[in-house]
SEDO-102498 format. One record per residue (C-alpha): residue number from 1; residue in one letter; x, y, z. Coordinates in Angstrom, 1 decimal, padded with zeros to 4 digits. Layout:
BEGIN
<rec><num>NUM</num><residuo>A</residuo><east>X</east><north>Y</north><up>Z</up></rec>
...
END
This chain:
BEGIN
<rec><num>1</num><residuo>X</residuo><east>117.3</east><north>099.5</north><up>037.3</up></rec>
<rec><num>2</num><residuo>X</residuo><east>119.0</east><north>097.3</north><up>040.2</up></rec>
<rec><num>3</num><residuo>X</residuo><east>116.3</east><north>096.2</north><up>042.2</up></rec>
<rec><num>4</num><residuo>X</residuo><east>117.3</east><north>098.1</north><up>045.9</up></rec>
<rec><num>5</num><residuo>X</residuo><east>115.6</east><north>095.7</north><up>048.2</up></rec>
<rec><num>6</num><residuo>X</residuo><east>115.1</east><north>092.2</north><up>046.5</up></rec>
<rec><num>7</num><residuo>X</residuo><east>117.5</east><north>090.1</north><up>048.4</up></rec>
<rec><num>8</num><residuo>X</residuo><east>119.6</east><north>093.1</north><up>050.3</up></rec>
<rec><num>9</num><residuo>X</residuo><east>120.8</east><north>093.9</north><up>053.3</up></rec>
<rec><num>10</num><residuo>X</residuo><east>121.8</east><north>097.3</north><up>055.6</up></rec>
<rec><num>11</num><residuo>X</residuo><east>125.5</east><north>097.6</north><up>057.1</up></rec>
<rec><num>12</num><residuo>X</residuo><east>125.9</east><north>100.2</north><up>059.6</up></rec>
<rec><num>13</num><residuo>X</residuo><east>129.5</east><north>100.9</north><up>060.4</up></rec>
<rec><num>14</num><residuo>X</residuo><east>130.7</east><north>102.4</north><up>063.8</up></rec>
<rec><num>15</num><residuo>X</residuo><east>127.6</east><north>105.0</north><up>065.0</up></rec>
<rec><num>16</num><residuo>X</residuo><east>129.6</east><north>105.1</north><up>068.4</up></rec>
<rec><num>17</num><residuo>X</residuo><east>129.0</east><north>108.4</north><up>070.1</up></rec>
<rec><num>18</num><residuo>X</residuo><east>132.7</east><north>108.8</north><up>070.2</up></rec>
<rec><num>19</num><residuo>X</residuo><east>133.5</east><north>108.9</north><up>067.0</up></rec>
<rec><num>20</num><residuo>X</residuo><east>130.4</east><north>110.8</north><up>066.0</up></rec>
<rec><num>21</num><residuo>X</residuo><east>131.4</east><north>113.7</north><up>068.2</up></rec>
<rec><num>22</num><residuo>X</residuo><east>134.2</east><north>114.2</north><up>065.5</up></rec>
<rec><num>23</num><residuo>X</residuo><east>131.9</east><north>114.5</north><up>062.7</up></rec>
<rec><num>24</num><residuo>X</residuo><east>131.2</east><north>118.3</north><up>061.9</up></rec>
<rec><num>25</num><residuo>X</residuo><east>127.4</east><north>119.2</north><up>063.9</up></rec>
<rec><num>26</num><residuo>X</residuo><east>125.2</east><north>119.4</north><up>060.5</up></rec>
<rec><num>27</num><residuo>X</residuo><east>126.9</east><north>116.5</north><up>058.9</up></rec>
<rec><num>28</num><residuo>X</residuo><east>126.2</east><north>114.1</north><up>062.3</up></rec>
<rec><num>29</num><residuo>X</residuo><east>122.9</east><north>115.4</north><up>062.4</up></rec>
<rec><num>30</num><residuo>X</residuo><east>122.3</east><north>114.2</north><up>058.6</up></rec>
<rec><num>31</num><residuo>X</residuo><east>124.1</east><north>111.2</north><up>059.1</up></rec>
<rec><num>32</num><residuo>X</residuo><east>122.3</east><north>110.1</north><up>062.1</up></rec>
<rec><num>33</num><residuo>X</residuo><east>119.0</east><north>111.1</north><up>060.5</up></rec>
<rec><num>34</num><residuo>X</residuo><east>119.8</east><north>109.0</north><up>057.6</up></rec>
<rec><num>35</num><residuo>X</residuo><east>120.7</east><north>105.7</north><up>058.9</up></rec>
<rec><num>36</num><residuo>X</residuo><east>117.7</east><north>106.2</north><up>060.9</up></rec>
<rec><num>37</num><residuo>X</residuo><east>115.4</east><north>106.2</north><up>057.8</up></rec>
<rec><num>38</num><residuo>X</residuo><east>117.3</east><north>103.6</north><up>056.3</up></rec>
<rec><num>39</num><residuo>X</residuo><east>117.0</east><north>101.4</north><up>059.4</up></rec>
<rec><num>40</num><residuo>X</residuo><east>113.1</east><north>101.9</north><up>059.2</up></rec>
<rec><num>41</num><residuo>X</residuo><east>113.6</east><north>100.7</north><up>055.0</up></rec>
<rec><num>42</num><residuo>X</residuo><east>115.3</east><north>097.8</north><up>056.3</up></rec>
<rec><num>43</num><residuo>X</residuo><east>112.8</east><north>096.5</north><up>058.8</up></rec>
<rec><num>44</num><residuo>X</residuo><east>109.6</east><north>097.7</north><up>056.9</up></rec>
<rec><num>45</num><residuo>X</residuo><east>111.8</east><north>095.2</north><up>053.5</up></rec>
<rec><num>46</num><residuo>X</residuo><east>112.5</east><north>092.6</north><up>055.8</up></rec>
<rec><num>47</num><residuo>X</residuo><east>116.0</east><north>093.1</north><up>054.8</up></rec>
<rec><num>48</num><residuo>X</residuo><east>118.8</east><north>091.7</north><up>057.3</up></rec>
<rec><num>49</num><residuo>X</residuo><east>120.7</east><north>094.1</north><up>059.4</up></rec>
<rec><num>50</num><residuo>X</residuo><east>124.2</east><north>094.2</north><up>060.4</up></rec>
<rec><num>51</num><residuo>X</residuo><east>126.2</east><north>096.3</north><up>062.7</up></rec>
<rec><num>52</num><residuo>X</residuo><east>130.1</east><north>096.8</north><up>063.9</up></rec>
<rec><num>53</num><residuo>X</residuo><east>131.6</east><north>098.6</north><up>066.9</up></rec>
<rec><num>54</num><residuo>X</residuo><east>135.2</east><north>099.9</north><up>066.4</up></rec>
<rec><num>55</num><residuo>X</residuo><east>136.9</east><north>098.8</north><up>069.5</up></rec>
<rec><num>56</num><residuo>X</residuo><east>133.8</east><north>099.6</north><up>071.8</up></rec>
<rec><num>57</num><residuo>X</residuo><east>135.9</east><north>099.6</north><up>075.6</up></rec>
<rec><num>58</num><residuo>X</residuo><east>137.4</east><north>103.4</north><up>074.3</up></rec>
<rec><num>59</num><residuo>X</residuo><east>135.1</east><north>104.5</north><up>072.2</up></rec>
<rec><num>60</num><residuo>X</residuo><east>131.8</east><north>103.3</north><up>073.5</up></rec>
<rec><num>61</num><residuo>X</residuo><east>128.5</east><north>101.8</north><up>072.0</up></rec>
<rec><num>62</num><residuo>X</residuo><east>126.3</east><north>102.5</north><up>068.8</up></rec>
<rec><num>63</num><residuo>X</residuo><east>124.5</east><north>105.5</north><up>070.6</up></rec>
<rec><num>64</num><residuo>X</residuo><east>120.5</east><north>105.4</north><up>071.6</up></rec>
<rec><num>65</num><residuo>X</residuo><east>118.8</east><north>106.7</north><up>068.7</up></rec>
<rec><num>66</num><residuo>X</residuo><east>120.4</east><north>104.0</north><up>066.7</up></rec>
<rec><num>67</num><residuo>X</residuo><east>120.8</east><north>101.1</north><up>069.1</up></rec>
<rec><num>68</num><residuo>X</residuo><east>117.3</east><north>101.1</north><up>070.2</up></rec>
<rec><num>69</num><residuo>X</residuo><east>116.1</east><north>100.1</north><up>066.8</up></rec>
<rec><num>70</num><residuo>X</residuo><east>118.9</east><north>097.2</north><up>066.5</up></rec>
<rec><num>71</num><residuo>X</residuo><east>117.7</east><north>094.6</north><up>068.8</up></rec>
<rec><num>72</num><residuo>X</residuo><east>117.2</east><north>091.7</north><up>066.1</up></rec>
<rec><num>73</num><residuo>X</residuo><east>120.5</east><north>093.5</north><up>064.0</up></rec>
<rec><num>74</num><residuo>X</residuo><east>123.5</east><north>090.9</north><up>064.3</up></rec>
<rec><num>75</num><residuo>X</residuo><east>126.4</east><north>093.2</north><up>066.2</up></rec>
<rec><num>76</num><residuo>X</residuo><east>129.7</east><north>092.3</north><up>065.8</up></rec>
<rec><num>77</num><residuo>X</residuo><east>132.8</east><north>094.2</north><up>067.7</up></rec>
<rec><num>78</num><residuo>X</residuo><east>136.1</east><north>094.9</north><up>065.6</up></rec>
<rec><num>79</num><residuo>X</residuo><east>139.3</east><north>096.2</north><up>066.1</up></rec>
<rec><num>80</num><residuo>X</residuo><east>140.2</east><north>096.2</north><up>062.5</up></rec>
<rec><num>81</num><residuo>X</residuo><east>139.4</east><north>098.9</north><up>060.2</up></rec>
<rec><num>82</num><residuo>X</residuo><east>137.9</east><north>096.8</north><up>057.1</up></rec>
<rec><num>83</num><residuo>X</residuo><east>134.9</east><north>095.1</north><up>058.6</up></rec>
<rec><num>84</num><residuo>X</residuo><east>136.1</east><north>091.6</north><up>056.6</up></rec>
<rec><num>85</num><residuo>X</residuo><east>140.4</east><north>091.8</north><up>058.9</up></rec>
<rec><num>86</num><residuo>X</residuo><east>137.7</east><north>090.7</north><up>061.9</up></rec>
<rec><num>87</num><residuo>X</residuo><east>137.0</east><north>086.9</north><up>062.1</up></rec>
<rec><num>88</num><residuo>X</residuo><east>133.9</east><north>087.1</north><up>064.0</up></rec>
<rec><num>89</num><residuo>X</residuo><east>132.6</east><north>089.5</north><up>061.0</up></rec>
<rec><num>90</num><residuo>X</residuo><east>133.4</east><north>086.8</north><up>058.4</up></rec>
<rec><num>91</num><residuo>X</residuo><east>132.0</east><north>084.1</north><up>060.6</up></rec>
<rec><num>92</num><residuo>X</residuo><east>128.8</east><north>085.5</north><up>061.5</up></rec>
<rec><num>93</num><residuo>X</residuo><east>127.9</east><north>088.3</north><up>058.9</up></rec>
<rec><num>94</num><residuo>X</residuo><east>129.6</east><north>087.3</north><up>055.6</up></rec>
<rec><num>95</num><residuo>X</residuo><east>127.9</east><north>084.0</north><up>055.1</up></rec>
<rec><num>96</num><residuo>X</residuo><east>124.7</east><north>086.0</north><up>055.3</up></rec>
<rec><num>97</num><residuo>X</residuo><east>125.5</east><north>089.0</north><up>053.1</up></rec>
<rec><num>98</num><residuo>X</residuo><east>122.9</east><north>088.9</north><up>049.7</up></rec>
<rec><num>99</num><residuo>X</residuo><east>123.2</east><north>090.0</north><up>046.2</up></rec>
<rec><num>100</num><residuo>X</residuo><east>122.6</east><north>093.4</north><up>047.5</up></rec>
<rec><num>101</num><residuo>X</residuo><east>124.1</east><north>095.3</north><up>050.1</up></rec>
<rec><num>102</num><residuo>X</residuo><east>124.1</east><north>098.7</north><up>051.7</up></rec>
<rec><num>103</num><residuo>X</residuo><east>126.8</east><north>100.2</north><up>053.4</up></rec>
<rec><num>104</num><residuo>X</residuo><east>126.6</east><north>103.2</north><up>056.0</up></rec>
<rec><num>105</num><residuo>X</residuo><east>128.3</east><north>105.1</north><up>058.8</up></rec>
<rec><num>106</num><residuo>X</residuo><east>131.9</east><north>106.3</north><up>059.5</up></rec>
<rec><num>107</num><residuo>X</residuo><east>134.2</east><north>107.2</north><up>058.8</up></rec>
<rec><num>108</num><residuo>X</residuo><east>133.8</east><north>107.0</north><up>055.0</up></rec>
<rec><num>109</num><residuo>X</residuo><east>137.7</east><north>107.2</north><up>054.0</up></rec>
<rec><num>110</num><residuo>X</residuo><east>138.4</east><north>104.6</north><up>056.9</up></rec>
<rec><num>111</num><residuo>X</residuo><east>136.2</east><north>101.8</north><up>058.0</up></rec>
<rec><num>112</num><residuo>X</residuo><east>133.3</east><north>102.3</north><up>055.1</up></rec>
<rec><num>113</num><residuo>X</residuo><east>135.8</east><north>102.2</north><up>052.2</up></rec>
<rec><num>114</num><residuo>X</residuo><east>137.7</east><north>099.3</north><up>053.3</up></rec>
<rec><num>115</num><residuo>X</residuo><east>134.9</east><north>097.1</north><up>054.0</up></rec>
<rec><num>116</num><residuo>X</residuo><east>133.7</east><north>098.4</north><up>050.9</up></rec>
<rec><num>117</num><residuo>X</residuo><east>137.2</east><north>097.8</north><up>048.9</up></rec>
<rec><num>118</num><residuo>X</residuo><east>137.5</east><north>094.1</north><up>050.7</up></rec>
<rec><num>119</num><residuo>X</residuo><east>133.9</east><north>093.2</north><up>049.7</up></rec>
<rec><num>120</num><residuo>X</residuo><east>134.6</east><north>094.0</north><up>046.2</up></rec>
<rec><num>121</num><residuo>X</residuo><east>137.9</east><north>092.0</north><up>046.3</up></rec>
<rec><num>122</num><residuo>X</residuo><east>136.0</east><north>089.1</north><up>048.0</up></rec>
<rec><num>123</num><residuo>X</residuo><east>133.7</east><north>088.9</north><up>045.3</up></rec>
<rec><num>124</num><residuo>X</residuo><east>135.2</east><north>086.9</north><up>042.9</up></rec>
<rec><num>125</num><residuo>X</residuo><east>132.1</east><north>086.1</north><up>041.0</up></rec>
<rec><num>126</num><residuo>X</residuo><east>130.8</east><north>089.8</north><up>040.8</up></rec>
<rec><num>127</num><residuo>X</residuo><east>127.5</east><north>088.9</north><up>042.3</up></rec>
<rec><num>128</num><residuo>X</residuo><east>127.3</east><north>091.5</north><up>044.9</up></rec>
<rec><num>129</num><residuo>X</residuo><east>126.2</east><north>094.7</north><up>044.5</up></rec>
<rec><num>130</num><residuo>X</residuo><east>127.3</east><north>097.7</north><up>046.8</up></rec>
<rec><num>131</num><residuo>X</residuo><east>125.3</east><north>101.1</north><up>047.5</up></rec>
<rec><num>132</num><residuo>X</residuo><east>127.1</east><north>103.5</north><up>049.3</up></rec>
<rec><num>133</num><residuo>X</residuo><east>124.4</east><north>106.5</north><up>050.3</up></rec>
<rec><num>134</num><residuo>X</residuo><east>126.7</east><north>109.7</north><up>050.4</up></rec>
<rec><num>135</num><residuo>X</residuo><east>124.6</east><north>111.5</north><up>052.7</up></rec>
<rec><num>136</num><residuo>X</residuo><east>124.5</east><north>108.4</north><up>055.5</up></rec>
<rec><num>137</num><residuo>X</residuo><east>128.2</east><north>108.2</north><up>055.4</up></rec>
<rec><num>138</num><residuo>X</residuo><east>130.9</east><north>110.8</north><up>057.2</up></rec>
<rec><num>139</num><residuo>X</residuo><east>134.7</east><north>111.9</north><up>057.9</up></rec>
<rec><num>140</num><residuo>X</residuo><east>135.4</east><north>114.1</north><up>060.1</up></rec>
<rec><num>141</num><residuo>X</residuo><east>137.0</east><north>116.1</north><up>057.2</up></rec>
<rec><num>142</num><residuo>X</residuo><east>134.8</east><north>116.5</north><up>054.2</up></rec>
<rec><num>143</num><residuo>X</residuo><east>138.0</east><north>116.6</north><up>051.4</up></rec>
<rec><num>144</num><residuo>X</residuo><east>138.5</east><north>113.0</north><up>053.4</up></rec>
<rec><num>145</num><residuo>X</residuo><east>134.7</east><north>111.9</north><up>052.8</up></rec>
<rec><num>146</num><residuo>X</residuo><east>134.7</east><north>113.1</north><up>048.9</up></rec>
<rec><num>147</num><residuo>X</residuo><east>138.1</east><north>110.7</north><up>048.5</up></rec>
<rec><num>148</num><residuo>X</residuo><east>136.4</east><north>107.9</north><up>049.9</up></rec>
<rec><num>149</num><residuo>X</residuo><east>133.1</east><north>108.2</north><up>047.8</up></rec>
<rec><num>150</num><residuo>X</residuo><east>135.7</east><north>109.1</north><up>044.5</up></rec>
<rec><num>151</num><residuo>X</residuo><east>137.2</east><north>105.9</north><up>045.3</up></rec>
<rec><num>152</num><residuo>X</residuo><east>134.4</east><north>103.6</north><up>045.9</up></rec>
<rec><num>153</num><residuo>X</residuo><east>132.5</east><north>105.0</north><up>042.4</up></rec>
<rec><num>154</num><residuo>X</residuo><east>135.7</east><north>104.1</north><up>040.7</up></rec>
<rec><num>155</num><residuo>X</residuo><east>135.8</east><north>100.6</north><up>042.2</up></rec>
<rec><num>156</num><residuo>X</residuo><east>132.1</east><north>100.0</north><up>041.1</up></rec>
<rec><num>157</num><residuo>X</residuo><east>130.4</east><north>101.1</north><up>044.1</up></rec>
<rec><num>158</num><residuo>X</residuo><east>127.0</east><north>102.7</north><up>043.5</up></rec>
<rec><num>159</num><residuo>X</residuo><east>127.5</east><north>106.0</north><up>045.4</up></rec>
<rec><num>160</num><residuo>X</residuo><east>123.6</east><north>107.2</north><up>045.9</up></rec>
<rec><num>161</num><residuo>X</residuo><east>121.5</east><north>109.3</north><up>048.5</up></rec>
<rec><num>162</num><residuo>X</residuo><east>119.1</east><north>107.5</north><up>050.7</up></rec>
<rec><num>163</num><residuo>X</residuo><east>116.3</east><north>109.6</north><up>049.1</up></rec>
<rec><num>164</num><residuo>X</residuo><east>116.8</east><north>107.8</north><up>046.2</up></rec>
<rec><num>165</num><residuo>X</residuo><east>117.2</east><north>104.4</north><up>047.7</up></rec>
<rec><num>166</num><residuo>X</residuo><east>114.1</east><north>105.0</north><up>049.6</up></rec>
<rec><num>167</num><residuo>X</residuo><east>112.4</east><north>105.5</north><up>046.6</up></rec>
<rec><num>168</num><residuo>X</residuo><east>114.0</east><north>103.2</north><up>044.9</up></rec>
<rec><num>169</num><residuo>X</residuo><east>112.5</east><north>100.8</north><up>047.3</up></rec>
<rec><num>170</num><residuo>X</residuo><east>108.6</east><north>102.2</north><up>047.6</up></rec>
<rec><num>171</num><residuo>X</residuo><east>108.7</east><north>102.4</north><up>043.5</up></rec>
<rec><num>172</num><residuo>X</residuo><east>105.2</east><north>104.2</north><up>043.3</up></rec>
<rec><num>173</num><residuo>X</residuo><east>103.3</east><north>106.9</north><up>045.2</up></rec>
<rec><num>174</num><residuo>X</residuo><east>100.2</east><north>106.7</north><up>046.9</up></rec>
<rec><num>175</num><residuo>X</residuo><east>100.5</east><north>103.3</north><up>049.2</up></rec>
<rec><num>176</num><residuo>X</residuo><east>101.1</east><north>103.0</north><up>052.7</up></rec>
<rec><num>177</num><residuo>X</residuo><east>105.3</east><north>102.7</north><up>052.7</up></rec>
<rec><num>178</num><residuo>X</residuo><east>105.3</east><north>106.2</north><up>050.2</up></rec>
<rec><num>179</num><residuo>X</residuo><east>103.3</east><north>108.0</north><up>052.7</up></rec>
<rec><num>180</num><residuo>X</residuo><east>105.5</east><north>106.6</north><up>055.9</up></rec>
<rec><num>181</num><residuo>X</residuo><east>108.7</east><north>107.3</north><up>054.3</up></rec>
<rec><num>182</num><residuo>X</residuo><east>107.9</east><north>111.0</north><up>052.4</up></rec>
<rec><num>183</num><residuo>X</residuo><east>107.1</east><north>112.2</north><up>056.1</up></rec>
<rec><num>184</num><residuo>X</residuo><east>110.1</east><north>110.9</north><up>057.3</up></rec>
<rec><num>185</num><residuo>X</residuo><east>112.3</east><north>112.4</north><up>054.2</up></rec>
<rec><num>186</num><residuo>X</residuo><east>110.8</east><north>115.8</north><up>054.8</up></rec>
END
């Protein structure tokens, strides 16, 4: 088993309320929910977070819920879809990225899968390792979101569920992270 949270890290692509507001009701709700719970992983691992805006003057900032739990996360702004076509992400988060890293947000086909395909191309000496949780990313279309995942598992991604990574990360009932984190997962 890869080990989920020895030397990893949590991207969070794009949670702007624009571009949430095109994301079908249940799956935003799930998506939000899920990123939320993975933020908390993060921070209770110590793991670095990092998070992008897609072109935040028109389509606004990571909303609220998200942003409020951010305020030590490294943000960088983008105009280009791929997270690694922005400078200031290759300056500031790429240097930092671990062995391990988790990718989340929208949309999946777009900005997730890009970032996800240019990571893998980056890596020339296969030492990173990519989780993708299925249920913390989104398209506005789900045929869209199910190309994206396809894609990335073909490309070596490890498509998951944040469930699973959770527990992945807590590896035993009964201590003080297992009982935080099965609340929150209920």
């Amino acid at each position: 088993m890869i080990p989920i949270y020895d030397d990893c890290a949590l991207l969070i692509i794009d949670m702007q309320e624009k571009l949430l507001n095109t994301i079908p009701d249940d799956v935003r709700e799930q998506l939000i929910r899920n990123v939320d719970i993975l933020i908390e992983l993060a921070k209770d691992t110590k793991s670095s977070i990092f998070y992008t805006e897609q072109n935040p003057a028109k389509l606004g900032r990571t909303i609220p819920q998200i942003a409020e739990k951010l305020k030590d996360a490294i943000r960088v702004e983008k105009m280009t879809f791929s997270c690694l076509g922005e400078t200031d992400f290759c300056e500031r988060v790429c240097p930092h990225i671990p062995q391990t890293l988790i990718i989340v947000g929208i949309e999946a086909h777009i900005c997730v899968l890009m970032t996800a395909l240019d990571l893998i191309e980056e890596d020339e000496e296969e030492e990173l390792t990519i989780f993708v949780p299925v249920d913390a990313i989104a398209s506005r279309k789900k045929s869209n979101w199910k190309n994206a995942i396809m894609q990335m598992a073909n490309l070596g991604v490890f498509t998951t569920n944040t469930e699973t990574l959770v527990y992945q990360a807590v590896e035993e009932a009964g201590n003080d992270m297992f009982r935080k984190f099965s609340k929150l997962l209920k």
